[in-house]
ZALO-936350 format. One record per residue (C-alpha): residue number from 1; x, y, z. Coordinates in steps of 0.02 Angstrom, whole numbers. Layout:
<rs>
NUM  X  Y  Z $
...
</rs>
This chain:
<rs>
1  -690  126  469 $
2  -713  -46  373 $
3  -873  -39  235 $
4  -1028  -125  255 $
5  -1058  -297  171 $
6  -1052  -235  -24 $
7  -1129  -304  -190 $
8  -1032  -361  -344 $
9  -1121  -268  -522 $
10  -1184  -398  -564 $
11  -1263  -482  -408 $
12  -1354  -294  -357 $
13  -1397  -273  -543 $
14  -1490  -455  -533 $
15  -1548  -389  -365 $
16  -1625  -223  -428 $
17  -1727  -299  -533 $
18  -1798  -418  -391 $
19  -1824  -249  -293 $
20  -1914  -150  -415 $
21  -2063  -242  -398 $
22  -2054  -305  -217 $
23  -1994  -170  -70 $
24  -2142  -41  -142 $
25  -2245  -123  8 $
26  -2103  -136  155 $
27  -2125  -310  214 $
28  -2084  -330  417 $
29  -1975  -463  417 $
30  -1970  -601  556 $
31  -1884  -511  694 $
32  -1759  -604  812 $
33  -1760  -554  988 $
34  -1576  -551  1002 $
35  -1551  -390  827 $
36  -1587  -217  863 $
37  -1702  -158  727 $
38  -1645  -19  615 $
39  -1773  93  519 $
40  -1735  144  367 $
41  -1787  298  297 $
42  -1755  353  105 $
43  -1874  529  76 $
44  -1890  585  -98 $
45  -1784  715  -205 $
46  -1911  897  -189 $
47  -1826  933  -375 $
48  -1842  753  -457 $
49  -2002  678  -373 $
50  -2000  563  -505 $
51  -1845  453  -494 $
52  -1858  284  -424 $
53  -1684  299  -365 $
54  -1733  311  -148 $
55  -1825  157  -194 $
56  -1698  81  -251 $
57  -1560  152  -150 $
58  -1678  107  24 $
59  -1695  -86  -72 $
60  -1524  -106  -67 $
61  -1478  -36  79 $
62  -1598  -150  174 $
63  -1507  -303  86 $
64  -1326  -246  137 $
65  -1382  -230  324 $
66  -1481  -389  323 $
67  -1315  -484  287 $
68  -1244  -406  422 $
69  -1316  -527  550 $
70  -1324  -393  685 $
71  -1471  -283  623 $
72  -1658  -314  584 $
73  -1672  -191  454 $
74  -1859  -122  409 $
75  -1904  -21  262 $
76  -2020  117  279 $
77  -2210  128  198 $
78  -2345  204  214 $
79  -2433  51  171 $
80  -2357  -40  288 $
81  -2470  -128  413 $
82  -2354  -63  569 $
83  -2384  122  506 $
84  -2582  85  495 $
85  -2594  8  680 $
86  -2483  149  738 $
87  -2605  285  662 $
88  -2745  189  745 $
89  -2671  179  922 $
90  -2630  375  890 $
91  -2428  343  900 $
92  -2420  423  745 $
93  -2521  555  668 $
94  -2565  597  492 $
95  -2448  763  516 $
96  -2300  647  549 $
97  -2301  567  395 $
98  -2329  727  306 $
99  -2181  795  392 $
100  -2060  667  366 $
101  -1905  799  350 $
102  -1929  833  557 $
103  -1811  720  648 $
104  -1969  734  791 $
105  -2079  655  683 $
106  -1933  530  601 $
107  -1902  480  766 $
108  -2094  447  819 $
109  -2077  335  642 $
110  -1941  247  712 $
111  -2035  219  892 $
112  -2196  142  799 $
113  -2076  43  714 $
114  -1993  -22  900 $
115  -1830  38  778 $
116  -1678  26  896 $
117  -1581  138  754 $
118  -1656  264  624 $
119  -1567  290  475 $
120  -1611  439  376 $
121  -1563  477  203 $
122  -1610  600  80 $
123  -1533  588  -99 $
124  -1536  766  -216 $
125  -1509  700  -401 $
126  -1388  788  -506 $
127  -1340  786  -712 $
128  -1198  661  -669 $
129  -1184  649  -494 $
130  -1280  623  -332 $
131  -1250  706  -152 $
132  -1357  631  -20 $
133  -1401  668  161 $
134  -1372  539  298 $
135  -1414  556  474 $
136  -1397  397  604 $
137  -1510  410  759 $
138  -1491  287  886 $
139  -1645  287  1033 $
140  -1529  254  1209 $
141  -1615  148  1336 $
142  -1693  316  1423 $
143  -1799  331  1265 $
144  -1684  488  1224 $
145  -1607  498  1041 $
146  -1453  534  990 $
147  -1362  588  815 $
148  -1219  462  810 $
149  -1163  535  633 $
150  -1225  638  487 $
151  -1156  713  340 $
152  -1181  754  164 $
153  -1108  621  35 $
154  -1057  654  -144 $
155  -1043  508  -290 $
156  -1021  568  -452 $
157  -1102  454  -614 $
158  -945  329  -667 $
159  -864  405  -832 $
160  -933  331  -1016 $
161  -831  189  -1079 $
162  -858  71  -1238 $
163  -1004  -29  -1226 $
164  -1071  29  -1061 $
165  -1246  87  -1080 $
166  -1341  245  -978 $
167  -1419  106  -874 $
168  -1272  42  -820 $
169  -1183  210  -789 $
170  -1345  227  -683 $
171  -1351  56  -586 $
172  -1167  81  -540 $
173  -1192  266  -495 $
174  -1336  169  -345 $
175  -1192  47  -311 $
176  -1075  196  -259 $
177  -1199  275  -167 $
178  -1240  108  -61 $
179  -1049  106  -65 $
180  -1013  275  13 $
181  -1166  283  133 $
182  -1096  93  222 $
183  -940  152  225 $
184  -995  346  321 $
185  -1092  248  455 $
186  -974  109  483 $
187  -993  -58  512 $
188  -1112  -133  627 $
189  -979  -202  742 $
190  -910  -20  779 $
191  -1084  41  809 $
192  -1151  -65  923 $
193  -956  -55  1004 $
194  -973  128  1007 $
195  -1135  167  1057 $
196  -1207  187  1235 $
197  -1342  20  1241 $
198  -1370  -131  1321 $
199  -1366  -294  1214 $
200  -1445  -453  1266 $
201  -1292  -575  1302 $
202  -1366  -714  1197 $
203  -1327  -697  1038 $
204  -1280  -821  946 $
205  -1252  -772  754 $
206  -1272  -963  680 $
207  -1426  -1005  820 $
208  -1493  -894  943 $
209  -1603  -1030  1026 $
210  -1451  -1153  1017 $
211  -1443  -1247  1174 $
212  -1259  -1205  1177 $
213  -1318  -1017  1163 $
214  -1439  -1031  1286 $
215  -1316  -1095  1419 $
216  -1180  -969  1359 $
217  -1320  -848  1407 $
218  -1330  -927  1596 $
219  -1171  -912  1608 $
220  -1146  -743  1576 $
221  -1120  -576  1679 $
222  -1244  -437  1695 $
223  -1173  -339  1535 $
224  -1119  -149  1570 $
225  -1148  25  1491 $
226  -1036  -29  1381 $
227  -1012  -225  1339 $
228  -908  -302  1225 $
229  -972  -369  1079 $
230  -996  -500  958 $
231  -816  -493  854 $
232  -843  -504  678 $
233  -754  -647  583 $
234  -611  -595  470 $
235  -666  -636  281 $
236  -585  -797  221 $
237  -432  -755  116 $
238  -523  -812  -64 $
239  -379  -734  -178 $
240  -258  -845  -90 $
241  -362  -1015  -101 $
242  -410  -962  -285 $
243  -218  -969  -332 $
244  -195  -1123  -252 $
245  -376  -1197  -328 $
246  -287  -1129  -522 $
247  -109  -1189  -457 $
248  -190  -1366  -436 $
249  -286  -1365  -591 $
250  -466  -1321  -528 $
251  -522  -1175  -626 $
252  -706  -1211  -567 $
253  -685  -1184  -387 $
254  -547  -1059  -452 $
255  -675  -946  -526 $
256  -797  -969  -381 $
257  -675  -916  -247 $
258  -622  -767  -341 $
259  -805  -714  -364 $
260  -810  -725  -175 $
261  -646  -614  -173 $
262  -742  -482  -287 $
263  -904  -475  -180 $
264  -797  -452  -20 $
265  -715  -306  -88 $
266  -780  -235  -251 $
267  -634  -111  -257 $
268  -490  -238  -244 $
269  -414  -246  -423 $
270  -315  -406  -396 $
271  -450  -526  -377 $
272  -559  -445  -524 $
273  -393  -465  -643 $
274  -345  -639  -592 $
275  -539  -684  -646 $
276  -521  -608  -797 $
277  -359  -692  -839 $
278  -433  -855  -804 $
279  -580  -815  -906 $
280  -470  -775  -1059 $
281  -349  -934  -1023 $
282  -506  -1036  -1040 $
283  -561  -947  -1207 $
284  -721  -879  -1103 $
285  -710  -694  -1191 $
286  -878  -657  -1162 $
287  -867  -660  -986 $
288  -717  -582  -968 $
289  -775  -429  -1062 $
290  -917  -405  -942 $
291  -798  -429  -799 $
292  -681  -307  -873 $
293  -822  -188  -900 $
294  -881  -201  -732 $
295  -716  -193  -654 $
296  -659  -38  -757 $
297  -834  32  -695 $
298  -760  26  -498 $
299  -560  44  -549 $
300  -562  154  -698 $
301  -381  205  -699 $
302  -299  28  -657 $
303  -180  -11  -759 $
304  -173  -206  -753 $
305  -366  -211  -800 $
306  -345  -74  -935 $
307  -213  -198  -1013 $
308  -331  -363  -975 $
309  -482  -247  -1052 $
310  -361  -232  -1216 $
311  -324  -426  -1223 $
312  -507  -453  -1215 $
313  -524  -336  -1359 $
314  -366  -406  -1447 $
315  -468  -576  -1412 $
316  -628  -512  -1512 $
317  -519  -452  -1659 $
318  -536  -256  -1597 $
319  -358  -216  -1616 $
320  -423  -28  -1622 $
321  -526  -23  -1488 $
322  -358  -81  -1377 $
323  -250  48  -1444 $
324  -372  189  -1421 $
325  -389  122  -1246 $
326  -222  125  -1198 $
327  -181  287  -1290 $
328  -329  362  -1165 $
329  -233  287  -1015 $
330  -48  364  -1059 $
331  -141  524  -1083 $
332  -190  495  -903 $
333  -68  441  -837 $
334  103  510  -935 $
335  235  452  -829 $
336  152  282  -778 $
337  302  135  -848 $
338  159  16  -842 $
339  42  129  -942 $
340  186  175  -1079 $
341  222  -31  -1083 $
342  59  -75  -1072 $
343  17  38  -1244 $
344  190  -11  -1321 $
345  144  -198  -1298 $
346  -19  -185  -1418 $
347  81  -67  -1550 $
348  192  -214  -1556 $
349  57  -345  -1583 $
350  -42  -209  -1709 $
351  138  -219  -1809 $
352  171  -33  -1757 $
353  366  -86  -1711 $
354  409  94  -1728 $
355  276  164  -1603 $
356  312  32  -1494 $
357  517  60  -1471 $
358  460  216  -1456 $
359  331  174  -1320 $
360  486  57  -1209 $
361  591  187  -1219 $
362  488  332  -1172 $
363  467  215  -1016 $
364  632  161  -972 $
365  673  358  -977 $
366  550  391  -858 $
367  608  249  -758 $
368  811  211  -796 $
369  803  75  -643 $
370  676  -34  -717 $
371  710  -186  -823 $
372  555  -204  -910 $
373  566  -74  -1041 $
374  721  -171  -1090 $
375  657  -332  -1092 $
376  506  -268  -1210 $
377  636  -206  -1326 $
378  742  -350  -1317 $
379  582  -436  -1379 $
380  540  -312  -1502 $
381  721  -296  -1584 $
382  710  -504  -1597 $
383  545  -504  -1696 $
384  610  -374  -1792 $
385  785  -457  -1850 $
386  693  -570  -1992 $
387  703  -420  -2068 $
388  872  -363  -2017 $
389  992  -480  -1930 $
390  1088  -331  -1835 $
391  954  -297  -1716 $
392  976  -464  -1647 $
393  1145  -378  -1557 $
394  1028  -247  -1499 $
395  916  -376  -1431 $
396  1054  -454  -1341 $
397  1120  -301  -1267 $
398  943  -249  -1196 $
399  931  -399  -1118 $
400  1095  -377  -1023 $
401  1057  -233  -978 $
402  870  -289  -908 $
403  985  -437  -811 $
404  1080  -316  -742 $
405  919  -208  -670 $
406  837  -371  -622 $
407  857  -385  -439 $
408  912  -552  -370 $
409  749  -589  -301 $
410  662  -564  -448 $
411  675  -743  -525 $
412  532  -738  -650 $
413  548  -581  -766 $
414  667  -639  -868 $
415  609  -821  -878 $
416  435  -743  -950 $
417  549  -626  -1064 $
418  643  -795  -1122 $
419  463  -904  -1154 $
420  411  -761  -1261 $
421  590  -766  -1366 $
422  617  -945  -1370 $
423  438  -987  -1484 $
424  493  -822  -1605 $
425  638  -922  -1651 $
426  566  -1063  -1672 $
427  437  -992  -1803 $
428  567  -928  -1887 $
429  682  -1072  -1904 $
430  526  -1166  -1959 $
431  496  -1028  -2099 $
432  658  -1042  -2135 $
433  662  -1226  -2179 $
434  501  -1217  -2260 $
435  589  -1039  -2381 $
436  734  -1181  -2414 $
437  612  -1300  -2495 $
438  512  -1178  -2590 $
439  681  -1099  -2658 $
440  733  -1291  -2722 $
441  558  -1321  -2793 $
442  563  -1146  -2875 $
443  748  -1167  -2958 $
444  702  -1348  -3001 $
445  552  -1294  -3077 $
446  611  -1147  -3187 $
447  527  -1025  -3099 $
448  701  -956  -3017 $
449  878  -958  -3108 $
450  1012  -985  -3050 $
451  1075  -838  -2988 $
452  929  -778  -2928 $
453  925  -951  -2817 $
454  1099  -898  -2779 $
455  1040  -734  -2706 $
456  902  -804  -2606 $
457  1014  -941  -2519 $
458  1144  -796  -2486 $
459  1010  -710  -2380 $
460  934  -851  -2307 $
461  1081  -915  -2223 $
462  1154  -753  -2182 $
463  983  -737  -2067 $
464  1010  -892  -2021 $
465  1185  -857  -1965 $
466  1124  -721  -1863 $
467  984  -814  -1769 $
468  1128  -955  -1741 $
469  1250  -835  -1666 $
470  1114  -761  -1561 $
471  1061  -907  -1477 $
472  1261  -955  -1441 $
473  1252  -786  -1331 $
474  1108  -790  -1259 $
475  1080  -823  -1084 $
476  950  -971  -1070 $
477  848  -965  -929 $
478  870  -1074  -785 $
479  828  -1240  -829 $
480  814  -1217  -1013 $
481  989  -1276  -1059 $
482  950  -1436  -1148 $
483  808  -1334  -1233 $
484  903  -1208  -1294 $
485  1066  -1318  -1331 $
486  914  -1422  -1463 $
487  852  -1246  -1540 $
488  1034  -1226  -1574 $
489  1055  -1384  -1661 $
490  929  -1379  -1762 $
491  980  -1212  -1833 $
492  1151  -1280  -1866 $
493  1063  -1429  -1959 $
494  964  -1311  -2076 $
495  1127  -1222  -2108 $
496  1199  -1373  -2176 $
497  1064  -1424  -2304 $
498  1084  -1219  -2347 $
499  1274  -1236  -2380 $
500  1261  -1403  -2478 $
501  1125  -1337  -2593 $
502  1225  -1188  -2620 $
503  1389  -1287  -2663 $
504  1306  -1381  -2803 $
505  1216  -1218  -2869 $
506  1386  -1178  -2894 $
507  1430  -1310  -2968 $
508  1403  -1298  -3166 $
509  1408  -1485  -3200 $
510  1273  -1526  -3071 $
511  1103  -1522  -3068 $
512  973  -1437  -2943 $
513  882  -1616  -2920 $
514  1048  -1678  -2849 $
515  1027  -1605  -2706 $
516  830  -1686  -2675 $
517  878  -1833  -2570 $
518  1026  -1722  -2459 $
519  885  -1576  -2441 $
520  746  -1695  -2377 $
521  855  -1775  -2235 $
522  909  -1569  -2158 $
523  730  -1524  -2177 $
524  660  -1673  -2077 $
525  809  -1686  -1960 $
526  790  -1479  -1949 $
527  611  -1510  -1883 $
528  634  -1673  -1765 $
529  766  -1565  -1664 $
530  650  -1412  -1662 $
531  509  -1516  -1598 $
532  622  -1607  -1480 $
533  678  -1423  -1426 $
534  487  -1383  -1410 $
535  463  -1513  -1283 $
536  607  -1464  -1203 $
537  562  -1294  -1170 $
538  376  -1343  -1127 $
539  433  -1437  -981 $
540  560  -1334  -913 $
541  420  -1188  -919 $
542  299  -1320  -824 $
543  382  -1457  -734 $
544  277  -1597  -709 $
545  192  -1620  -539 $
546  272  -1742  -430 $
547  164  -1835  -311 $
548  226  -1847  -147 $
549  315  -2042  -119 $
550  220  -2148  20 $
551  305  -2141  194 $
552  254  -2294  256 $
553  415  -2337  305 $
554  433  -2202  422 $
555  445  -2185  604 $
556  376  -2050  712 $
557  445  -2002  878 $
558  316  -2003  1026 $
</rs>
């Protein structure tokens, strides 16, 4: 049974406080001949008289059937000018009101009302939850009413989180309950399809008094007990035409469509992670911590949000905040893979390299047939080997390994596991040419001997020697080639300048300065190829659009 027509947080939080002030006095809204009306009834909580929550829940209620297009929904008030002329023409009496809890005199409310439907609801307000009563009366054509459905619903109050404040706990514990109550009762398609009444044949959803609709009304059959009815249009797929609005560069109508996506189906994860993404590609982190907030409100054990919740934290500078968030979630979930790489990939970013090997390989043991954990470690063993060149062999044999799990299908995981290598080494062959100069500057200076410049060469290019060898065995990425074959050369061209400098260190008759001139050239040759090997990479990562070539010169076949 498909939901009602649902509210994103932060349309029905907008909406609420619209509502607050206006449904008090139920307005009777223009009525077309063609919608059944539908009564809606929210009584009070005997224990918490108090609460404004019916008010609220019967405000929003009336909103999410008004968009259905196949109801005339009507709030109930005592105020209401309907009630007063019924009171007067003695369709109602003074006890009814009183005695709203009677279905007899609900149903006399609904009459007065000329209410097709009656839906009754009756909320009883817990510490952190709400369970609600919710009848559906439908009056037949005989004047007899029936009890289509009714039940007793339970929402509990959404969990605390960082930032989120009572009020919001509260305004998304009313969004559940509008939530849970649409999707009980069903959507208006299946009622009307289910239920024993006879529909006028001219409806028309866009025009009812459309000439078109008028003749389409001619035309038609006497309708039976039970007609068919007006199908309801399939949402538009807005995830889909979001991607493609991104893929083409429009992040505007991007972020529109997937706000679409989120108000069709609040509950959907992807749409709510692909906004947030796109918020934090465009360096909007304000909005996407709300969305994250929001969307953790509705999915609080996802996983992909959890980790885009972190990056948005990671994005503010609250490094903390993201590990104590992803801790939470492993606690949760223990033998979740995303969860343990999801935590392991903010250790590694906090500097925690321990914690996080510990994290990949906690998750490849719950999971031996996934390549991830592998390719996190062959990542985390490469930023590592600075430090110590022999984890670069460990960093080569985790990614075989991860090549070997990757199934052939799967064309991207190791391409993204490459683009995330590939600028590590780069850094660090830049550092490296830049710990060459200050190590000439320092022995030419005085502030080095010698042998202590000796000692520091020795060291550099053994790290050097290990980066080199590493990126002879790795396997580039498809495409990458040319990049990869530049990164190489430039490492070999650093090497160089390291070796010379080191021969005349050696050398007792020369001189440090000797080696200025022959120093300068490796250094700036050392960078043109690793900027050359930049570009490289960049556009094998992103090929260039190519515009489709005009076709005038071709023929079709009639």
């Amino acid at each position: 049974m498909q939901p009602l027509i649902r509210f994103r947080i932060l349309g029905w939080i907008a909406l609420l406080g619209v509502l607050g002030s206006s449904y008090s006095i139920a307005e009777t809204p223009a009525t077309s001949p063609n919608l059944p009306k539908l009564l809606i009834l929210v009584r009070k909580d005997p224990k918490t008289p108090n609460s404004d929550l019916p008010q609220l829940l019967a405000g929003l209620l009336k909103q999410s059937l008004k968009s259905s297009s196949l109801y005339t929904p009507v709030l109930y008030s005592p105020y209401d000018p309907t009630v007063k002329n019924a009171l007067l023409n003695h369709l109602l009496t003074p006890k009814d009101l009183n005695t709203l809890d009677s279905p007899i005199s609900q149903q006399r409310l609904a009459e007065a009302y000329d209410a097709r439907y009656l839906l009754s609801i009756q909320p009883h307000i817990l510490p952190e939850s709400v369970e609600v009563d919710v009848s559906l009366f439908h009056r037949a054509p005989a004047e007899s009413w029936t009890m289509p459905y009714s039940n007793r619903l339970h929402v509990d109050m959404p969990p605390a989180r960082r930032g989120v404040t009572e009020e919001i706990r509260r305004k998304a514990l009313l969004y559940g309950l509008v939530d849970s109550i649409s999707g009980a009762v069903g959507s208006p398609t299946h009622l009307l399809a289910s239920l024993p009444i006879t529909l006028p044949q001219t409806v028309a959803l866009n025009d009812a008094n459309s000439t078109s609709a008028q003749k389409t009304a001619a035309a038609a059959p006497m309708p039976s007990s039970s007609p068919a009815t007006q199908p309801t249009p399939p949402l538009p797929d807005y995830l889909a035409q979001a991607r493609d609005a991104l893929r083409d560069g429009n992040v505007a109508d991007a972020i529109m469509l997937l706000r679409q996506a989120v108000d069709g189906n609040p509950f959907d994860p992807k749409p709510r992670a692909l906004l947030i993404q796109t918020y934090l590609q465009r360096h909007l982190v304000a909005l996407a911590d709300a969305e994250a907030q929001d969307s953790l409100l509705l999915c609080p054990n996802d996983v992909e949000l959890t980790q885009l919740e972190a990056q948005v934290l990671e994005a503010k500078g609250d490094t903390k905040g993201a590990l104590q968030l992803f801790t939470q979630l492993v606690a949760h979930n223990p033998q979740d893979v995303a969860a343990r790489i999801a935590l392991g990939d903010v250790l590694l970013a906090n500097g925690q390299y321990a914690d996080a090997q510990n994290a990949y390989e906690t998750a490849a043991s719950i999971n031996a047939k996934s390549a991830l954990p592998a390719l996190r470690l062959a990542a985390l063993f490469v930023k590592e080997a600075n430090s110590d060149p022999s984890l670069y062999a460990k960093g080569l044999s985790e990614l075989e390994t991860a090549r070997q799990l990757l199934p052939p299908t799967d064309t991207t995981s190791y391409l993204n596991c490459y683009a995330t290598l590939m600028p590590v080494l780069s850094q660090r062959i830049h550092d490296n040419a830049d710990a060459l100069q200050q190590i000439y500057e320092s022995c030419v200076q005085g502030g080095l001997s010698v042998t202590e410049a000796l000692r520091d060469l020795s060291d550099l290019q053994n790290r050097l020697v290990a980066l080199n060898d590493f990126l002879a065995k790795l396997p580039p990425a498809a495409g990458a080639e040319k990049a990869q074959a530049a990164y190489g050369q430039s490492a070999a061209l650093l090497l160089q300048g390291i070796g010379y400098f080191h021969d005349i260190l050696a050398d007792p008759a020369r001189t440090p300065r000797e080696a200025a001139d022959t120093l300068a050239l490796a250094r700036a040759n050392t960078l043109h190829a690793l900027q050359e090997a930049d570009a490289l990479l960049k556009n094998s990562l992103n090929p260039p659009q190519t515009k489709p070539q005009n076709t005038d010169n071709t023929t079709s076949n009639d």
